[in-house]
N, C-alpha and C positions, 0 to 999 in steps of 0.2 A: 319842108317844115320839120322841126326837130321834134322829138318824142317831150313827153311832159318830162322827163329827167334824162336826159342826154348824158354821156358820160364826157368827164370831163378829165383830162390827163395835165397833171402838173409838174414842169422840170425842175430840179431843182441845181446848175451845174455850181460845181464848188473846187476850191483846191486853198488848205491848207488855214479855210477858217471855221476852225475847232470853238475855237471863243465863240461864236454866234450861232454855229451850224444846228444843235439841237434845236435853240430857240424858233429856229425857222422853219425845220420838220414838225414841231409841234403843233406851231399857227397852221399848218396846212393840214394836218392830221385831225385838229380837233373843229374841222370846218364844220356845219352842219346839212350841207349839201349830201345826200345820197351814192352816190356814184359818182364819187373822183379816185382815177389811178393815179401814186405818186411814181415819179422816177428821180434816182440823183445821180446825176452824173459827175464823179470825181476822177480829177486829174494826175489822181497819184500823190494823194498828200500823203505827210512824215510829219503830223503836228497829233496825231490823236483823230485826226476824223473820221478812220475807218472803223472803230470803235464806236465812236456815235453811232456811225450807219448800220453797223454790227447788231447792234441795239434793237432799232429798228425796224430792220430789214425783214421781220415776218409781216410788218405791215403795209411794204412798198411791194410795187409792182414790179419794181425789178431798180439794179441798181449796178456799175461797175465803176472800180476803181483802178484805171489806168493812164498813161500821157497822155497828152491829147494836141492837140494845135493851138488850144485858145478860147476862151467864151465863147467865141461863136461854134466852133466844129464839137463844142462841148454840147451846147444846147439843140444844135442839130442832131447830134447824135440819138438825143432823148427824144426831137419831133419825132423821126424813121421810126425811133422802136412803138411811139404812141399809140395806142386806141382810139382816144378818145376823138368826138365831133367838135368839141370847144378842147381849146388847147392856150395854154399860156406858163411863161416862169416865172422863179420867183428865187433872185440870186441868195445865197448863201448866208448871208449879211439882212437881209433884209424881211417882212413879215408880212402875211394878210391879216387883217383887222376881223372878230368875228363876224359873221354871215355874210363876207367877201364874196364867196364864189355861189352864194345861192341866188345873190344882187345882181350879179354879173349874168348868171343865165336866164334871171326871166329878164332884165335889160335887152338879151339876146333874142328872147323868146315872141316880146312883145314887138317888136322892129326885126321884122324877117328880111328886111333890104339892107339892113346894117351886119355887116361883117368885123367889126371891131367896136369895140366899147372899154371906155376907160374913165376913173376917179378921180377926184383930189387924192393929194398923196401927203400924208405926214411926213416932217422929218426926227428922225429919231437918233439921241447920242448912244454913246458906247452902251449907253446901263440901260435904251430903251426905252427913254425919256422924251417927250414929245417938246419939239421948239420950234416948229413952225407947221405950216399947212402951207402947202406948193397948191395953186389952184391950176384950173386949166380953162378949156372954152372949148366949144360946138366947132372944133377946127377939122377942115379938110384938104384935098394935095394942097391948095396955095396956101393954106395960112404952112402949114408945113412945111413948105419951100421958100417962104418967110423967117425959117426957125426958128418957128414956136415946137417948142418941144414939148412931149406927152409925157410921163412918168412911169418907165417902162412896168414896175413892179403892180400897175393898177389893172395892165392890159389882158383881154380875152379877147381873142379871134377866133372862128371859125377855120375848122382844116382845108374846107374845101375853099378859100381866101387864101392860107398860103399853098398850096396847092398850086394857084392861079399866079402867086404872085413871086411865089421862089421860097425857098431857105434863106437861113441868114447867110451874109456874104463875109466867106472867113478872111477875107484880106481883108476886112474890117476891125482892127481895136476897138476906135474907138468910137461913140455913137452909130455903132452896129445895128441896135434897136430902130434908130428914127430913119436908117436908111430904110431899113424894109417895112416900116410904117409911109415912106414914100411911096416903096411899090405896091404896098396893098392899100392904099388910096387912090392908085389908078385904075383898081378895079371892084372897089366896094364903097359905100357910106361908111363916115365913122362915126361913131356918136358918144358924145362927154354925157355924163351922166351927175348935173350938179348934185350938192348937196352929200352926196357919197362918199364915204375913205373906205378904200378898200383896201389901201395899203398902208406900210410905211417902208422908207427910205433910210438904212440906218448910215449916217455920215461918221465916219470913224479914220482915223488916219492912213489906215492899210486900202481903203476902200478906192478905186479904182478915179473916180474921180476925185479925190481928194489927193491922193498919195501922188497921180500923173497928172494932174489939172489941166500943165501947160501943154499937154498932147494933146487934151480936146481943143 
């Protein structure tokens, strides 16, 4: 059973989006959840973002800016150094909605057999601006292995879930997230959480599925 305020560590991996990057330490910064460690993991940008992190950096938990392999050995990197008993990211581009991560741990708190939990997810254009609401559903391994897909930027998991379940897998680009949401629904509950936006999705041309579409 977790403490009444668990600590909760948030990634943040990044490379080279300066344009957004503040926006998304702030939404995480100004959560109103108690006890969250931020970490950001950057790849070695040359765009200004070391400066933002510069900025800052008295109020992350820790943070480097070096190569790296790729989103996933990025975000791995930040699981290993983590503290926290709930752990989730939140890419560079994209935002938590306020009282995201307070929703997120008593969702966790209240359902001790559920090791992940996730929202609707907004989508949001370059300036921020909201154009849709991605919904989701009460999905688990099969409806996942259907692909229906989760909205990675809503997600909270329990450490000792991935623990059980692995890291992410860097030979993975792309849909990295829904692979290891397959492994960790073979050994936890998952639970959608209607009615909730914990996040948003910002869709902009640089963004990963957009700019490589035809790779997913």
């Amino acid at each position: 059973m977790m403490d009444d305020t668990p600590l909760v560590s948030i990634i943040t991996p990044s490379f080279n989006q300066a344009a957004f990057l503040e926006e998304t330490i702030n939404a995480v910064l100004s959560q109103d959840y108690p006890a969250i460690e931020y970490w950001i993991i950057d790849g070695g940008s040359t765009d200004g973002s070391l400066e933002i992190i510069k900025r800052h950096a008295h109020k992350l938990r820790g943070w480097v800016s070096e190569k790296d392999a790729g989103q996933a050995d990025a975000i791995n990197k930040g699981l290993r150094q983590a503290g926290g008993e709930i752990l989730a990211w939140i890419n560079s581009d994209d935002l938590y909605r306020p009282g995201a991560i307070s929703s997120a741990v008593t969702s966790l708190q209240v359902n001790p057999e559920v090791g992940l939990v996730n929202s609707d997810v907004d989508s949001i254009d370059v300036k921020g601006e909201t154009f849709n609401r991605m919904r989701y559903g009460h999905w688990q391994l099969a409806d996942l292995m259907a692909f229906n897909v989760i909205g990675q930027a809503s997600v909270f998991f329990r450490r000792s879930v991935l623990e059980q379940a692995g890291y992410l897998d860097p030979s993975y680009h792309y849909l990295l997230d829904h692979q290891l949401w397959l492994r960790m629904a073979c050994v936890t509950q998952l639970k959608y959480v209607p009615g909730e936006v914990w996040a948003a999705a910002r869709m902009h041309a640089g963004a990963k599925n957009v700019a490589e579409g035809e790779g997913f």
